[in-house]
Structure formats: structure tokens, C-alpha cells
MARDREN-314595 format. One line per 8 residues: number of its first residue (from 0); their letters; for each residue x negated, y, z of N, C-alpha, C. Coordinates in steps of 0.02 Angstrom, whole numbers, padded with zeros to 5 digits. Example, Ala and Ser with C-alpha at 12.3 -4.5 7.8 and 13.67 -1.06 7.14 Angstrom:
# MARDREN-314595
0) AS) -00660/-00284/00390/-00615/-00225/00390/-00660/-00165/00390 | -00642/-00112/00354/-00684/-00053/00357/-00645/00002/00394
//
This chain:
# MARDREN-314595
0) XXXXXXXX) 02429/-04291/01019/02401/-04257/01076/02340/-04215/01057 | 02319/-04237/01008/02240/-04195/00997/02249/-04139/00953 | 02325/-04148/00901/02330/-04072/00893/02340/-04025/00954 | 02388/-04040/00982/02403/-03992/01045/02345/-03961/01064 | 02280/-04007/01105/02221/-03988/01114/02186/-03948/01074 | 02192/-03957/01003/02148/-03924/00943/02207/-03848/00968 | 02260/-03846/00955/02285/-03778/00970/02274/-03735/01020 | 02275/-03762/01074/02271/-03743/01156/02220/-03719/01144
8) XXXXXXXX) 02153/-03780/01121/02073/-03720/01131/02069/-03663/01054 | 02109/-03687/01020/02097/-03623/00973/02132/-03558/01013 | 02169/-03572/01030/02200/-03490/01052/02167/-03476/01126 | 02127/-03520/01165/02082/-03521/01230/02017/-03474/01206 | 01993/-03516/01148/01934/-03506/01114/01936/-03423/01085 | 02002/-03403/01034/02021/-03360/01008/02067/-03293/01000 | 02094/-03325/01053/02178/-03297/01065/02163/-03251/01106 | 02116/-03222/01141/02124/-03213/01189/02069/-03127/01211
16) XXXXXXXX) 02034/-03119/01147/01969/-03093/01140/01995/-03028/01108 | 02073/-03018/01083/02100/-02949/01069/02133/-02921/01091 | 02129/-02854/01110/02199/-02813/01167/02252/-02781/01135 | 02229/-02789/01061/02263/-02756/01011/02335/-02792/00998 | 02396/-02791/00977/02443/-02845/00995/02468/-02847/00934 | 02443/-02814/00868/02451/-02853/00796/02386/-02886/00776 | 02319/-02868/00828/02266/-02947/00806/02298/-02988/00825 | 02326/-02990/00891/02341/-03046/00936/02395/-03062/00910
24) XXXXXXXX) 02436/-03052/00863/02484/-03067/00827/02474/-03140/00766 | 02397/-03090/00756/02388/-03128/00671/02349/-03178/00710 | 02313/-03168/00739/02253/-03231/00786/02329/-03290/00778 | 02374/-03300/00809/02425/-03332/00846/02441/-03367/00785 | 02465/-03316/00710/02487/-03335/00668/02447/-03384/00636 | 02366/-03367/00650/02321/-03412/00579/02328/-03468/00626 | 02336/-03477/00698/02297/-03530/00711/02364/-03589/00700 | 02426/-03544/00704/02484/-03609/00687/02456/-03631/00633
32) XXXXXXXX) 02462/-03579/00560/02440/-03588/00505/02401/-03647/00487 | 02323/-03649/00534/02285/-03681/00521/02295/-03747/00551 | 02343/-03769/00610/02362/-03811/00639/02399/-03848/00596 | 02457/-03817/00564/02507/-03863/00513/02449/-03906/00451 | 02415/-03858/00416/02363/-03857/00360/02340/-03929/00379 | 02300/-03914/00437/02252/-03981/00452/02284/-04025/00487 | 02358/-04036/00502/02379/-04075/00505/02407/-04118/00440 | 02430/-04073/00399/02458/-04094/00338/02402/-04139/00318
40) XXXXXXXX) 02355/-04118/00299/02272/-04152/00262/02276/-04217/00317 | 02235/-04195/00363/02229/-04256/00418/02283/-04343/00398 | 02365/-04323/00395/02407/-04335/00375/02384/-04408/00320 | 02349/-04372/00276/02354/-04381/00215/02273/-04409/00209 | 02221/-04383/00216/02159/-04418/00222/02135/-04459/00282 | 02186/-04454/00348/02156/-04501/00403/02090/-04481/00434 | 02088/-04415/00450/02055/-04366/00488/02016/-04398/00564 | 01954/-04409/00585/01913/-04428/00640/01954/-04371/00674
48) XXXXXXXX) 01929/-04344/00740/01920/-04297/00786/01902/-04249/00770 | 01822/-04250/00741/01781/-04213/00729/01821/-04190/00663 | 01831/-04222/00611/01858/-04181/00527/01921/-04137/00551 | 01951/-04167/00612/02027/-04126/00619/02024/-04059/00659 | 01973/-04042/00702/01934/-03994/00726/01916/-03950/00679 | 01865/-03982/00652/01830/-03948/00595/01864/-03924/00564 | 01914/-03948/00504/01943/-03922/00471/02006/-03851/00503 | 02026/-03876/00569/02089/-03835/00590/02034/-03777/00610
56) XXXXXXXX) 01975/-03756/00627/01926/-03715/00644/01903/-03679/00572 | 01877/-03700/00550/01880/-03681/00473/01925/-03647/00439 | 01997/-03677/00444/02055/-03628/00410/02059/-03563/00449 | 02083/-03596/00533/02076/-03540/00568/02040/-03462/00545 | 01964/-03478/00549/01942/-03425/00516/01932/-03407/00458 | 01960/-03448/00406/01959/-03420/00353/02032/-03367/00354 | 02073/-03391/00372/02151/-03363/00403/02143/-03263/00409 | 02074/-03278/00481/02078/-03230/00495/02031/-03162/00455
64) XXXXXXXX) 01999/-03215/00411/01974/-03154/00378/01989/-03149/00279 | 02078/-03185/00295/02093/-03178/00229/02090/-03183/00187 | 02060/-03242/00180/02001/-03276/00113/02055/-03306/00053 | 02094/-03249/00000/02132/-03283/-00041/02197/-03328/-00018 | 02194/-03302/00051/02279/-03339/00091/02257/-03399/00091 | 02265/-03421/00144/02252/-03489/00179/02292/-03549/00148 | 02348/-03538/00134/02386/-03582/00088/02374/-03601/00031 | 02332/-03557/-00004/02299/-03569/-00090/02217/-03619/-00070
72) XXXXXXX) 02186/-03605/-00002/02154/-03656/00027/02156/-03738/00020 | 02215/-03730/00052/02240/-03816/00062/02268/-03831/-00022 | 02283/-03779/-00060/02299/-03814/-00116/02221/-03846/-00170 | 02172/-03787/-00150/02114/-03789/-00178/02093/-03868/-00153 | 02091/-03868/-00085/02065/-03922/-00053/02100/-03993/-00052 | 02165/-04004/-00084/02210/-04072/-00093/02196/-04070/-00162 | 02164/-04032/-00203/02149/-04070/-00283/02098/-04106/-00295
//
């Protein structure tokens, strides 16, 4: 249930702030992105509230401003 919530307010929070409809494309895309990511981790380290937030907020924007692809992230961050 608290991913759902972590998604809902990311795209409440985020989703919502572009009229442009390939931001609002990629907004949509990072925040799945970042949803799977920090679920995967969470998964695997046993994530509070707060770390599963944090972290799915974190990718999120790293997502959106392309930081070396978000996927080379979570690999950086599981070693």
C-alpha cells in the first residue's frame, strides 16, 4: 500500500507541474522507474517509510535530470 501512496504523491507532487506532453511523458516514466528501483532495494534492505520515500524521491529526481541513467544508480547503490 505505501508504494501506491509513494507513486500517487510522486506524480500529485510532480506529474502535474508540465503542459508539455513529452515532460509529462518522462515525469511518468522516472517516477515508475524510480518506484520499481526503490522497491527492488527496499525488497532487499527492509526499507522504514521514511528510506522508501526517500530513496523513490531521490531516484525520481535523479531520473529526471539524467544523472548517468537511473539504472546504473541502483547498480552503483546494491554494491
Amino acid at each position: 500500500m505505501k508504494k501506491l501512496l509513494a507513486v500517487t504523491a510522486l506524480f500529485l507532487a510532480f506529474g502535474f507541474n508540465s503542459t508539455d506532453a513529452i515532460a509529462k511523458e518522462k515525469e511518468q516514466e522516472c517516477a515508475m522507474q524510480a518506484w520499481e528501483i526503490a522497491s527492488t532495494m527496499c525488497a532487499v534492505f527492509e526499507c522504514s517509510d521514511y528510506e522508501y520515500w526517500n530513496t523513490t524521491n531521490g531516484l525520481y529526481e535523479a531520473c529526471l535530470k539524467d544523472i548517468n541513467n537511473t539504472k546504473n544508480l541502483i547498480t552503483f547503490t546494491l554494491q
